[in-house]
C-alpha positions as CSV (number, residue, x, y, z in Angstrom):
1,X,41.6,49.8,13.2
2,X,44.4,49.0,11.0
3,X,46.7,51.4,10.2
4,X,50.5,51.4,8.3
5,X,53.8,53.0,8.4
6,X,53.3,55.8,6.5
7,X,53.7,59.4,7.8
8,X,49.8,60.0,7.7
9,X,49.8,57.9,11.0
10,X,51.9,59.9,12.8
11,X,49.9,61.1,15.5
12,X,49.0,57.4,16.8
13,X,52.6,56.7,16.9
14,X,53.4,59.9,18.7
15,X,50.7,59.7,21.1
16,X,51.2,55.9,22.3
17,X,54.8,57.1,22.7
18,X,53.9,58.3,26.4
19,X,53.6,56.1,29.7
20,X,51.1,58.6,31.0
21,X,48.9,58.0,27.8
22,X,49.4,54.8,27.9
23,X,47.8,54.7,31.9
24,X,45.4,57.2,30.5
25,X,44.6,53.9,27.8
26,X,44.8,51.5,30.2
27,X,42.2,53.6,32.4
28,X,39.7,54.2,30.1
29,X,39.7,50.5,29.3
30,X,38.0,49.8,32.2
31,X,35.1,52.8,31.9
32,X,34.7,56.4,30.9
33,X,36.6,59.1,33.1
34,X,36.1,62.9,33.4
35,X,39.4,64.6,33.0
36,X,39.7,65.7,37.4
37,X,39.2,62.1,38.2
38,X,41.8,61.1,35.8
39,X,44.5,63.6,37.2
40,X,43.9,62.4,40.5
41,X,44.2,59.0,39.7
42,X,47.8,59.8,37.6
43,X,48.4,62.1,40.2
44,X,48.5,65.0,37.6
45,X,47.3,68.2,37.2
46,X,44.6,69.2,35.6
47,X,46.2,71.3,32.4
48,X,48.8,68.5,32.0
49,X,46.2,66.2,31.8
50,X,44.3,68.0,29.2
51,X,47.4,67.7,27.0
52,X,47.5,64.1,27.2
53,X,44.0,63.9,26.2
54,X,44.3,66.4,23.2
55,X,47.0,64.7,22.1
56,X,44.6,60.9,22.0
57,X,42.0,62.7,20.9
58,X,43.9,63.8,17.7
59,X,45.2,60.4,17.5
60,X,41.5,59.2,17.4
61,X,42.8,56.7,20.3
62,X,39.4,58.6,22.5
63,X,37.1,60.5,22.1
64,X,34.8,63.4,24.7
65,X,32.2,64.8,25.3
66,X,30.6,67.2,27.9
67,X,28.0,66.5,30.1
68,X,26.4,68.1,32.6
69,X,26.1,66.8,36.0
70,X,25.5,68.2,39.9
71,X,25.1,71.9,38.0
72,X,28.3,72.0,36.6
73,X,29.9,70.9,33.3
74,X,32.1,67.7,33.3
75,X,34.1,66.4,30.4
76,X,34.0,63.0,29.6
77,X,36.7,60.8,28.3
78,X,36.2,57.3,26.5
79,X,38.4,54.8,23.9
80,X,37.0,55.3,20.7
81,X,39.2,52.0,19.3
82,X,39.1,48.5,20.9
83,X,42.3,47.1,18.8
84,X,44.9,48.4,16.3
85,X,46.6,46.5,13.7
86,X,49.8,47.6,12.3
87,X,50.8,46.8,8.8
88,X,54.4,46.6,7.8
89,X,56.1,47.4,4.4
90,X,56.4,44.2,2.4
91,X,59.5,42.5,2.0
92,X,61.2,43.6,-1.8
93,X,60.1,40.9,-4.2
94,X,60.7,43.4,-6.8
95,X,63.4,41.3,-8.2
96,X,60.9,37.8,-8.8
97,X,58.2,36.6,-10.8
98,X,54.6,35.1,-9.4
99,X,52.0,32.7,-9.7
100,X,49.1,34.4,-7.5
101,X,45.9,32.0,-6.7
102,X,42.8,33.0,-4.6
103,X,40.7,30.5,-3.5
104,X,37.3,30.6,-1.6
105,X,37.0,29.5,1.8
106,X,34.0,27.6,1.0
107,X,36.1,25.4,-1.5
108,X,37.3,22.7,0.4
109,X,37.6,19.2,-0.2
110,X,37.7,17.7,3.1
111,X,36.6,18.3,6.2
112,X,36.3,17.2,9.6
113,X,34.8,19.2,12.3
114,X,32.8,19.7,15.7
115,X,30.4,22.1,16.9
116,X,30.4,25.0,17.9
117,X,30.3,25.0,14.2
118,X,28.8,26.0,11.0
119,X,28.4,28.6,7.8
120,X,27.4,31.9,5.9
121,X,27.1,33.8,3.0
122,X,26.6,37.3,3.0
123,X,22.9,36.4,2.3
124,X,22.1,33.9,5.5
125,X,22.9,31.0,7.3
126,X,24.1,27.5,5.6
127,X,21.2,25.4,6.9
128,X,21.4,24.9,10.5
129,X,24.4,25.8,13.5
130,X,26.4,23.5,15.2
131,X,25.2,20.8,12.9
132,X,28.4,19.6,10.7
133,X,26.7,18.1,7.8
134,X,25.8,21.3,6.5
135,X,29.7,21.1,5.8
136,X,28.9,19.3,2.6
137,X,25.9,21.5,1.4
138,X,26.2,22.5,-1.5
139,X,26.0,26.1,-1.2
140,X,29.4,25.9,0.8
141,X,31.4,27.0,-1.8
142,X,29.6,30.5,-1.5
143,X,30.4,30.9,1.8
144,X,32.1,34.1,3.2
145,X,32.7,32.8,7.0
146,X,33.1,29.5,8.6
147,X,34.0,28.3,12.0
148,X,34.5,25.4,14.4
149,X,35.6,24.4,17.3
150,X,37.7,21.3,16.5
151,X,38.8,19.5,13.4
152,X,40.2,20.6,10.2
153,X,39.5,21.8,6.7
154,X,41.6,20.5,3.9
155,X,41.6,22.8,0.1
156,X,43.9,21.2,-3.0
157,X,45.6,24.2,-4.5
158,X,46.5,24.0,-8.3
159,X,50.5,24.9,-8.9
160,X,50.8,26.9,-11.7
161,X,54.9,26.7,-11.7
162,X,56.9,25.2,-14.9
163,X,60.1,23.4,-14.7
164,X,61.7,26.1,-16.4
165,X,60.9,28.3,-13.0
166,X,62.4,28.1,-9.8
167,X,60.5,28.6,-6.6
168,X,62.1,30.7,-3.9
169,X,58.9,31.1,-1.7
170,X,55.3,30.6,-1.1
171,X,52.7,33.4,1.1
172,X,49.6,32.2,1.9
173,X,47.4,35.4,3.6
174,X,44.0,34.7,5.0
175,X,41.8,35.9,7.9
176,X,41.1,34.3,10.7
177,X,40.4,34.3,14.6
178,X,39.6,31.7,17.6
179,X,35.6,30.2,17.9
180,X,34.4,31.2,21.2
181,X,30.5,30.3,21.9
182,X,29.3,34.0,21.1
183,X,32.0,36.6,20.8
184,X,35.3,36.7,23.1
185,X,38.3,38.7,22.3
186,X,40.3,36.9,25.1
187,X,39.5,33.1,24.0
188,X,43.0,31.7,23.0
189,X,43.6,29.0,19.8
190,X,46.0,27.5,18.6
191,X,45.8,26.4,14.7
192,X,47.9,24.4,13.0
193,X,48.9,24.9,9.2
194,X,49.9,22.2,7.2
195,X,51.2,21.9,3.5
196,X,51.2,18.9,1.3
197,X,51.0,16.6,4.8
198,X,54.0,18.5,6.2
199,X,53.6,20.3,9.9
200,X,54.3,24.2,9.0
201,X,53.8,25.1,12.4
202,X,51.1,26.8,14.7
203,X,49.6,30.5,15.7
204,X,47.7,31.3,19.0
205,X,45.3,33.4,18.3
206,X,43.9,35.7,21.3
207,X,40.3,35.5,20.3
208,X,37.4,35.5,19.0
209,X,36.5,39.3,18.2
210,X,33.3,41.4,18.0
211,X,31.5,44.0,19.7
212,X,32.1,46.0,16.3
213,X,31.2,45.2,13.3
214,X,33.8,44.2,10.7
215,X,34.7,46.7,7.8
216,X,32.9,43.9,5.1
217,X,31.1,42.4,7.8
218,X,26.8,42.1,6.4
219,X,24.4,44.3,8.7
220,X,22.2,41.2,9.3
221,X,24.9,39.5,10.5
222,X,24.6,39.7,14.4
223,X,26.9,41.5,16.5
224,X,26.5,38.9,19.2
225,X,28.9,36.5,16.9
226,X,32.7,36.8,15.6
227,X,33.0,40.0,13.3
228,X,35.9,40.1,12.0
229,X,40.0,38.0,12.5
230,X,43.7,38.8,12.0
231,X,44.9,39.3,8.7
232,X,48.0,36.2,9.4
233,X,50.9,35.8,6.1
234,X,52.5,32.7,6.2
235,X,56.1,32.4,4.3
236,X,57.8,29.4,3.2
237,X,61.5,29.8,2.0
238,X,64.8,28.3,2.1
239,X,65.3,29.5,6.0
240,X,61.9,27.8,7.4
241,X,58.3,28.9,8.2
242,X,56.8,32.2,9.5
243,X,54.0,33.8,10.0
244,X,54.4,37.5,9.6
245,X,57.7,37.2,9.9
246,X,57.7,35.3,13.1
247,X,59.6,31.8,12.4
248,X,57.2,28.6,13.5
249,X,59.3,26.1,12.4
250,X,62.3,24.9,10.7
251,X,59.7,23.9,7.2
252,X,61.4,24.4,4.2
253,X,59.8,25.2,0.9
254,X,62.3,22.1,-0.4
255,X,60.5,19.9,2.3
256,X,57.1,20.3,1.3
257,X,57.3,18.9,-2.2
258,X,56.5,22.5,-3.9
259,X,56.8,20.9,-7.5
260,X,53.4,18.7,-7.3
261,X,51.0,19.3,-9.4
262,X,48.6,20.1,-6.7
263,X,49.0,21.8,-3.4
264,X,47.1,20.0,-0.4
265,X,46.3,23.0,2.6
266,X,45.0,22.6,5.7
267,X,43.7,24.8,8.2
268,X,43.0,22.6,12.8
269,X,42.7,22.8,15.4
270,X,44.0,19.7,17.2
271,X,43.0,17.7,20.1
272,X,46.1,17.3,22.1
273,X,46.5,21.2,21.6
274,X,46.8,23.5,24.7
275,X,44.6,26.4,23.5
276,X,42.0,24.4,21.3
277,X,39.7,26.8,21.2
278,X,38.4,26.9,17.6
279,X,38.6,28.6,14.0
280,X,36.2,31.3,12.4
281,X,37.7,31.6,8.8
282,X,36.6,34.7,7.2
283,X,36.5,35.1,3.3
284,X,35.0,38.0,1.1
285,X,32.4,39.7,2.2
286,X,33.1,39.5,5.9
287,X,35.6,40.6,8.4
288,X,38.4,43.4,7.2
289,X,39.7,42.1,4.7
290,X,37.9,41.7,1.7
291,X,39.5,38.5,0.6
292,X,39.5,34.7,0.7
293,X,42.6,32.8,0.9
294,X,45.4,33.8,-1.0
295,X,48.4,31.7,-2.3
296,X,51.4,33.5,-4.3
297,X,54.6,31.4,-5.2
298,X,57.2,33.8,-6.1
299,X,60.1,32.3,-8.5
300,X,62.8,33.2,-11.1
């Protein structure tokens, strides 16, 4: 679930600002509970315990139901969400000008990768998995996911600035997760990013997700394979390199040649890296974010 800062979200904020709520979270995690066992686990009573749970429920954090067991009437508790994404305000670029440029996951121009590996439309499968030559098929470009377990894809980026403009930072957004064989939320990765040959810096992502479908994510596509990724925004300024505000490394926009005429991107997963465990890109069409990769190079 992703959710934001405004005022609407107020009960998920309230109710995750409890420890008993949070143990009540933590519980549930590992099975459904009826509300007695889950006051004499917290050591709590049974009517302050049902305020905990109203309080989740209205959140949207669990959900119940009653059943009936042994002749009398139980109520059941569950988690009715497996992950929550928060979404910030964006930083004020009220003030600047910007060259925005989506591109296609499937439009790459290099590539370089080892199975687990392979690729989709929202129609069907690219050929065959595991088998990297469907990398240059032509139906590629249509793709709306991608993954791999090792390797790298490369996209050239047109740069729409003029002389006349100066650039004071460049956002790249895109989805993505780790490549796990199947589905595994805890399967750790860490991808590199590179621009114009220059090491930005790395994210580890926690995993490879599933189990629910993504928001875009096609009904024929299985539910036994990744479903959806994090929505990552990398920033390059003056200061260095982030990813969602999170500095990677000391990259500056003035060290990665941001006048060419063409922007070279890349996307690995390296060999000498202590998490390689794989990429699933995820463009439009599939995941939770209906998009593909999107540049925007603000300037005055």
């Amino acid at each position: 679930m992703i959710i934001d800062t405004s005022e609407k979200w107020l009960p998920i904020f309230e109710a995750l600002a409890s420890n008993v709520r949070l143990k009540i979270i933590h519980l549930l995690a590992q099975k459904p509970m009826n509300i007695k066992d889950l006051a004499k686990e917290l050591g709590l009573s049974s009517a302050i315990l049902t305020m905990h749970i109203r309080k989740l429920e209205e959140a949207g954090i669990i959900s119940s139901k009653r059943v009936h067991t042994n002749g009398a009437l139980y109520k059941i508790c569950s988690l009715a969400m497996d992950h929550l994404e928060i979404e910030f305000p964006k930083k004020n670029e009220s003030n600047l000008k910007v060259h925005e440029f989506s591109l296609p996951i499937g439009h790459y121009t290099d590539f370089s990768v080892l199975p687990t590996c392979g690729l989709a439309t929202t129609e069907k499968i690219i050929g065959y998995y595991d088998d990297p030559r469907y990398f240059l098929d032509p139906e590629r470009v249509n793709s709306g996911i991608l993954w791999f377990t090792k390797g790298f894809l490369e996209y050239k980026i047109p740069n729409h600035l003029l002389s006349i403009q100066n650039p004071v930072a460049l956002e790249i957004s895109l989805e993505l997760g780790s490549e796990a064989p199947g589905v595994n939320n805890n399967w750790p990765s860490d991808i590199s990013f590179f621009l114009n040959g220059i090491n930005l810096g790395q994210w580890t992502s926690p995993g490879d997700f599933g189990g629910v479908r993504g928001k875009f994510t096609p009904e024929w596509w299985s539910l036994g394979v990744g479903q959806f990724g994090l929505l990552k925004v990398i920033r390059i300024d003056d200061t260095g390199s982030y990813i969602d505000g999170q500095k990677i490394s000391d990259t500056t926009l003035g060290q990665v040649n941001i006048r060419q005429k063409q922007w070279i991107y890349r996307i690995a997963v390296l060999e000498e890296s202590e998490h390689p465990g794989g990429v699933t890109l995820f463009g439009t069409g599939f995941g939770n974010y209906n998009q593909d990769i999107v540049f925007r190079l603000y300037y005055t």
